[in-house]
N, C-alpha and C positions, 0 to 999 in steps of 0.2 A: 489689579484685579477688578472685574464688573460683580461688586456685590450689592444685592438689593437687599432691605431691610423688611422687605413684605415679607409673612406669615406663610410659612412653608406647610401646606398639609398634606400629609398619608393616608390614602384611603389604604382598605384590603386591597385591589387587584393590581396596586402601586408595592404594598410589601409583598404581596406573591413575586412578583416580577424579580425584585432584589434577592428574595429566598432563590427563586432560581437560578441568580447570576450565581449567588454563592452554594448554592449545590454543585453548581456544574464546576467552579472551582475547586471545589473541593475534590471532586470525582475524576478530574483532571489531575492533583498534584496524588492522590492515590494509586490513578494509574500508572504514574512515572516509577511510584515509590514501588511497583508490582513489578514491572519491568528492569528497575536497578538490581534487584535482588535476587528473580528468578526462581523463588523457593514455593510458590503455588502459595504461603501461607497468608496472603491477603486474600481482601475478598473488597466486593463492590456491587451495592443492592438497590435495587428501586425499592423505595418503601414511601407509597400513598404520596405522591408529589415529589420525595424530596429523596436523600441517597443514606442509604450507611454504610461506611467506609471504613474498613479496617487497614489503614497501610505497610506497618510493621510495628513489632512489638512498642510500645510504650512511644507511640509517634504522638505528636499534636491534631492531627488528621484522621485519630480513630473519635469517630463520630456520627450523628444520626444529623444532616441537615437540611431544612427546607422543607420540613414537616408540617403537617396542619394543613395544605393548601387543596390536598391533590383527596378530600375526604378523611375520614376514621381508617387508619388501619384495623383489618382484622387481626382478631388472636392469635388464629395461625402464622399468619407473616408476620408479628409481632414474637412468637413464640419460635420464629427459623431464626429474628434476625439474637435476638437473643441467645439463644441457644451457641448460634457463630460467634460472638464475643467472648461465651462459655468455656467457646471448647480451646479459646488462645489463650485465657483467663484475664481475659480485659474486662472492666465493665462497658455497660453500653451507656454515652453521653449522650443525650438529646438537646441541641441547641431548638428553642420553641417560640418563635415570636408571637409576641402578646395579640397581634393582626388575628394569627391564624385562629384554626375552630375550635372553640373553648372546650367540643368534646374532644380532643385528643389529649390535652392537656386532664382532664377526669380519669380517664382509661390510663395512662402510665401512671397516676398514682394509683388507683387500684390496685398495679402492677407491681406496687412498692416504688415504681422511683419515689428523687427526696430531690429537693430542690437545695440546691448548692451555691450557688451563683446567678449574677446575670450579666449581661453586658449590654452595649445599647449602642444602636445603629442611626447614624446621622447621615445629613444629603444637603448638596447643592442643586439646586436648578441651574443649569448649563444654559445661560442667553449672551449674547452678545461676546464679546472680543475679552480674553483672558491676557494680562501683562506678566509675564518673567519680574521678580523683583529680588533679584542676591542682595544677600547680605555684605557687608563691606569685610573684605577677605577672603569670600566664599565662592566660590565657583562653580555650578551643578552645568554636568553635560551627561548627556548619555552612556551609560556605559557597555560599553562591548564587551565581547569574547576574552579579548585580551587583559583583561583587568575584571576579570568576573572573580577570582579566588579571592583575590583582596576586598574584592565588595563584599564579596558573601560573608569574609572573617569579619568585617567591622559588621557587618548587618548583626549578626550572630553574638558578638559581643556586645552590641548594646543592648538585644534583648534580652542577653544574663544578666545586664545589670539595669534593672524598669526601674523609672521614675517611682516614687515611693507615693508618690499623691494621691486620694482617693482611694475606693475601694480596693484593694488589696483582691487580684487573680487567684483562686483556690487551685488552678494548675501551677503545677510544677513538671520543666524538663530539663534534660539533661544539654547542654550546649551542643553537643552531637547531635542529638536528635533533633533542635530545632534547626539546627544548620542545614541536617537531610530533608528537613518539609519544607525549607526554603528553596532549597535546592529542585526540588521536584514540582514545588509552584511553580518562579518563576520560569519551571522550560513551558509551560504550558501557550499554547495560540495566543498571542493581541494580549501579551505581559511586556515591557517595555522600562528597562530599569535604568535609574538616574546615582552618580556618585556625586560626592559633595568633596570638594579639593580644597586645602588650607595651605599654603606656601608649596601644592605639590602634593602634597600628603592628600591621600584618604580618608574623610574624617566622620562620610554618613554615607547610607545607601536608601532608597526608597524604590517602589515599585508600583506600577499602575496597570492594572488589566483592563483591556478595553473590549466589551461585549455586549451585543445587544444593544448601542447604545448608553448603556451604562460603563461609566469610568468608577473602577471598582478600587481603591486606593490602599496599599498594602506594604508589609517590609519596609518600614521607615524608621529608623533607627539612627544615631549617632552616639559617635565613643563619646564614652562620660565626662573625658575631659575637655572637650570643644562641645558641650551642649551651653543653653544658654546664650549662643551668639547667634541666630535667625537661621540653623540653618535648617530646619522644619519647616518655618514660614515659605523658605525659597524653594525647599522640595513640593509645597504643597503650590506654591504658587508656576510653576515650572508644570506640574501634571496637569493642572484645571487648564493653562492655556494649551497645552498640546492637547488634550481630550474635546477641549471645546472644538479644536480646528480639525481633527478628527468626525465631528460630527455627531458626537453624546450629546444626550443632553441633561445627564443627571452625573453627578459625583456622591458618590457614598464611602462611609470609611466607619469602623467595628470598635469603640474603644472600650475601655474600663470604664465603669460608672466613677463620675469625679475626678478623673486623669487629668494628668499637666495635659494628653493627648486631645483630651475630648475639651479640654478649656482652651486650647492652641485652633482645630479646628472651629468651633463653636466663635472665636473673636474674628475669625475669616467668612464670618457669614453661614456658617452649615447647622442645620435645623434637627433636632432631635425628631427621630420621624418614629422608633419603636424601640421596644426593649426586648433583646430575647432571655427568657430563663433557661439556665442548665440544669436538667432533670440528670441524675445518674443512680442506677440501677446497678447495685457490686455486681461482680460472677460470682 
């Protein structure tokens, strides 16, 4: 890898940008999740910059994101998108990065949200030539069509079983349902998914979306019993040189505050650039 040790900084019209790679991510694996099922009961909103997304009942993908950017929502559109989460009996999550307008963040507590959680967003500067570097044993290649169910079961299975390090996620799903928001991510445009092979076997899956220039880094996961042998390092080192030659020039990746994830990244050179807080508002 080409990693520099200089001080990586975020201004606002750098986090609007990322808010948007991941709005539009977001609004993409919703769409899928609208069209697998056919039943009208999703929905998918603009709301003041960013999107609220309902996919299907009790999905990881029912959420408010990319907010703050785009102004203050009003009450009204504030009181439709609400009211839509009401009537499935979801609450509404709002992911709110600390960049965005400190007034939107006053108005949903007004509104009774309660702050739950946060998570916190990191980034590479994309310069110069990215190395592949496997680990010994490990083998990451592309994965296709034909080994997509196998990737998706190990994807899915290592995020039932998260690294226990660090803040502790206040969500909870059901292994089906993250499997369906995976599923309906990675069909989305410039997603690009890599397996990790141990004697032949399947032993990680990782995903990279490429948009805008930004290499958006996602679905990374390994079975519990082959973690601890590089092969995160080799997933992550594997997407930064395809993305780089690509033509991005920024990598960013979503972890848990104090994660093996965010301490994995963060020793590959990646800069804490915001925090977003989870606002959630019961039905």
């Amino acid at each position: 890898m080409n990693i520099t040790g200089k001080p990586f900084f975020c201004d606002v019209e750098l986090a609007e940008r990322i808010e948007r790679a991941e709005a539009q991510l977001i609004a993409n694996g919703s769409t899928a999740a609208h069209r697998r099922n056919g039943d009208g009961a999703g929905f998918l909103k603009p709301v003041a910059g960013g999107v609220a997304s309902f996919a299907e009942d009790a999905s990881p993908l029912n959420k408010v994101a990319g907010l703050g950017f785009g102004g203050v929502p009003d009450e009204g559109l504030l009181d439709e998108v609400e009211q839509a989460f009401a009537d499935r009996g979801a609450p509404v999550q709002v992911e709110l990065a600390h960049l965005s307008d400190p007034a939107v963040g006053a108005v949903l507590t007004e509104r009774g949200y309660r702050l739950t959680s946060y998570e916190n967003v990191l980034g590479l500067p994309l310069t110069g030539t990215y190395e592949r570097s496997e680990a010994e044993g490990i083998e990451i290649r592309l994965s296709g069509e034909e080994d997509f169910e196998e990737w998706l079961d190990v994807v899915a299975d290592g995020f039932a079983h998260p690294d226990t390090q660090g803040v502790a996620s206040q969500e909870e799903f059901s292994r089906e349902m993250v499997a369906a928001a995976i599923r309906d991510l990675v069909g989305a445009a410039g997603v690009r998914r890599y397996s990790a092979l141990r004697d032949g076997v399947v032993v990680g899956g990782a995903s990279v979306r490429l948009a805008d220039g930004i290499a958006q880094l996602a679905g990374a996961a390994t079975a519990p019993a082959h973690r601890r042998r590089g092969v995160q390092t080799a997933f992550l080192a594997a997407r930064l040189a395809d993305a780089a030659a690509a033509g991005c020039d920024l990598a960013v990746v979503t972890t848990q505050p104090g994660s093996k994830s965010q301490e994995n990244v963060q020793r590959q050179g990646f800069h804490l650039l915001y925090t977003r807080a989870v606002l959630v508002k019961q039905a």
